[in-house]
N, C-alpha and C positions, 0 to 999 in steps of 0.2 A: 293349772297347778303352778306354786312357783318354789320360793325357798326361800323363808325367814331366820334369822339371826344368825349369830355366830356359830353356832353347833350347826346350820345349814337341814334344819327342820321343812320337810317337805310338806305342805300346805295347801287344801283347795280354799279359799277366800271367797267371801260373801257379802256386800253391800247393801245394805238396805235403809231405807228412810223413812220416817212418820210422820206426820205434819211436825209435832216438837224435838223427834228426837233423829239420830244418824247410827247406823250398827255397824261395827265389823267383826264379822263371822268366821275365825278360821280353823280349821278342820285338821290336827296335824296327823298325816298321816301313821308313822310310826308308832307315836304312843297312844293313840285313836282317842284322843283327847279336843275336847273342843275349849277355845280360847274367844270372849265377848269382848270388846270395846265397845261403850256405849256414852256417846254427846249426844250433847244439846247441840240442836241446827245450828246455833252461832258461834260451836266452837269447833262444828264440820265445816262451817263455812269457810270461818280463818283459815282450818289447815289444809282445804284444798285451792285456795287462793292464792297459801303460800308454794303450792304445789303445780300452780297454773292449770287447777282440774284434771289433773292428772293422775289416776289413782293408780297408775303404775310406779309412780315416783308416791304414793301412798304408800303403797306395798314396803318399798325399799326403805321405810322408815320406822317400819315392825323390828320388833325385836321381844323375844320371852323371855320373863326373869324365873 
């Protein structure tokens, strides 16, 4: 579980991958609403390169509009 944006939205989070594509799966607790991010491998790629593979510094860079 962690905690996205500013309003401090409680969240279980899900990664998943395809051969062409990359998902993020978040789950917010509160308003029992589910939230999709969905790339193309070559733009999970950049941003977890720019993150040093680190899907924790992933996480910290959610935010809901």
């Amino acid at each position: 579980m962690c905690v996205i944006g500013w309003n401090g939205a409680e969240c279980i989070l899900e990664f998943s991958r395809t051969e062409k594509r990359f998902y993020i799966i978040a789950h917010e607790l509160d308003q029992n609403k589910f939230h999709v991010i969905e790339l193309f491998r070559s733009q999970a790629n950049k941003l977890l390169r720019v993150c040093e593979s680190d899907l924790e510094k992933v996480m910290r860079l959610l935010d809901f509009k």
